[in-house]
C-alpha positions as CSV (number, residue, x, y, z in Angstrom):
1,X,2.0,13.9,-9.0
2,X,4.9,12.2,-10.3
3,X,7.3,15.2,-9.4
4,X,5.9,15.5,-6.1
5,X,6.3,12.0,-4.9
6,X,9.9,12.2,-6.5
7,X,10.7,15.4,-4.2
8,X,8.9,13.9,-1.4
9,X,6.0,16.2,-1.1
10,X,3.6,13.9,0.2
11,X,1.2,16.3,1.5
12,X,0.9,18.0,-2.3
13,X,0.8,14.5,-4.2
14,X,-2.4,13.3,-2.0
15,X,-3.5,16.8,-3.0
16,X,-3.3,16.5,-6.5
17,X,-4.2,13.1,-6.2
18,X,-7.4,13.8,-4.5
19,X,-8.3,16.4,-7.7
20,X,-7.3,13.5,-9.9
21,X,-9.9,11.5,-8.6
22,X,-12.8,14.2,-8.1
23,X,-12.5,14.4,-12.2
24,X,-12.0,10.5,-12.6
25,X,-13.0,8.0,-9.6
26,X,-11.6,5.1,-11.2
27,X,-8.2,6.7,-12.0
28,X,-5.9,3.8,-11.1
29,X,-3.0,6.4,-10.9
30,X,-4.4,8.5,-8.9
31,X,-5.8,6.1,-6.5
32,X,-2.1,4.6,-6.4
33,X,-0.4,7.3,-6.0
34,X,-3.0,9.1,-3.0
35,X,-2.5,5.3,-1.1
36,X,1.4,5.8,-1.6
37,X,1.5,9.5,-0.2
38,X,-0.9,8.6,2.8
39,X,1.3,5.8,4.0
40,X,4.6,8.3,3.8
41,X,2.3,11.1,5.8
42,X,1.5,8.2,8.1
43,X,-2.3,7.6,7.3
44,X,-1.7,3.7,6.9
45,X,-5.7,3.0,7.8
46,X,-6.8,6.0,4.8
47,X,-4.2,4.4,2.8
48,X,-5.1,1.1,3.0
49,X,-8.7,1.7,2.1
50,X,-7.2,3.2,-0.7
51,X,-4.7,0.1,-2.1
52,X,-8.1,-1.8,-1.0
53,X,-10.2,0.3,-3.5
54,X,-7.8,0.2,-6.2
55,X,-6.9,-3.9,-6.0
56,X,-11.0,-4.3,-6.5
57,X,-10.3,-3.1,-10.2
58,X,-6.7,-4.7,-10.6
59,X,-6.3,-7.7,-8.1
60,X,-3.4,-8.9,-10.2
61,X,-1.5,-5.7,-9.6
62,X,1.4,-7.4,-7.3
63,X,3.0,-4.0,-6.1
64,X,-0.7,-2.5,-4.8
65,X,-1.1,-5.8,-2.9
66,X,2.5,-5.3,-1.4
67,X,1.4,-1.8,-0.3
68,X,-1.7,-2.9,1.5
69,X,0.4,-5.4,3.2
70,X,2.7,-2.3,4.2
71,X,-0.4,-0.7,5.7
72,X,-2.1,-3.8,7.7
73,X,1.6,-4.3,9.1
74,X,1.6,-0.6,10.4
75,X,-1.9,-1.1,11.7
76,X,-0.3,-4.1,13.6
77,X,-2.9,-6.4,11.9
78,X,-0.1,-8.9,11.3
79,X,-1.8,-12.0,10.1
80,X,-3.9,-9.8,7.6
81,X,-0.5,-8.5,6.2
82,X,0.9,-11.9,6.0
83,X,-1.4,-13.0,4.0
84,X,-1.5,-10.4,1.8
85,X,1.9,-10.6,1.2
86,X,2.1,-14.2,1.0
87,X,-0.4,-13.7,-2.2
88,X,2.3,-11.8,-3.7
89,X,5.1,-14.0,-2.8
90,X,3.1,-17.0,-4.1
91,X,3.3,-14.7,-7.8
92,X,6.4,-13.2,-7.6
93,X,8.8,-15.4,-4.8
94,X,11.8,-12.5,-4.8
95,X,9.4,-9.8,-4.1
96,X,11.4,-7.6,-2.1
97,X,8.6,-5.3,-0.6
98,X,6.6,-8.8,0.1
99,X,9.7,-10.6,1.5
100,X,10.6,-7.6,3.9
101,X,6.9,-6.7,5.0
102,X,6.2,-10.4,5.8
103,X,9.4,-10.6,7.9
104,X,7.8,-7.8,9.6
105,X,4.8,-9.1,9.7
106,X,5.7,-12.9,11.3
107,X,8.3,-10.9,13.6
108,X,5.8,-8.8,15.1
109,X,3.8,-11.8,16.1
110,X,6.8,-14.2,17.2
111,X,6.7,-15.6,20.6
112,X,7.5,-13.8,23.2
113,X,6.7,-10.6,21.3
């Protein structure tokens, strides 16, 4: 899948992502990389479940947590997302992802917004 999500091929990385996991549920690769190609095709609630799955298994993975706070910002569940993303600033404070998503996050739900 790697060459697919380098060329932008969403569509055939979820694909192959998919087949990953019918031969291995658990594949953390394949979960990751089927939650990153359904947020670039747009499918932030799919994808989210997706991060969601995969954090169960690897709650420390800071980049995954980022991602699902990606999705929940699209969904415009903003104070989900901010917390999500404030886990991963408490971790790592220069996250960029984090740091960018939870300005988008706390903008969306500014006054007068």
């Amino acid at each position: 899948t790697l060459p697919q999500l380098a060329k932008r091929r969403w569509r055939d990385a979820a694909s192959t992502s998919q087949r990953i996991l019918k031969i291995d549920p658990k594949s953390e690769l394949g979960r990751t990389r089927l939650a990153f190609a359904l947020y670039q095709l747009g499918r932030y609630e799919q994808s989210r479940k997706h991060y969601a799955l995969v954090l169960r298994d690897y709650p420390s993975k800071l980049d995954l947590r980022a991602g699902l706070g990606w999705c929940l910002v699209r969904l415009k569940r903003h104070a989900e997302a901010a917390r999500e993303l404030r886990a991963v600033l408490f971790a790592a404070p220069r996250h960029a992802s984090a740091l960018e998503g939870l300005k988008a996050a706390e903008g969306a739900v500014a006054p007068g917004r």
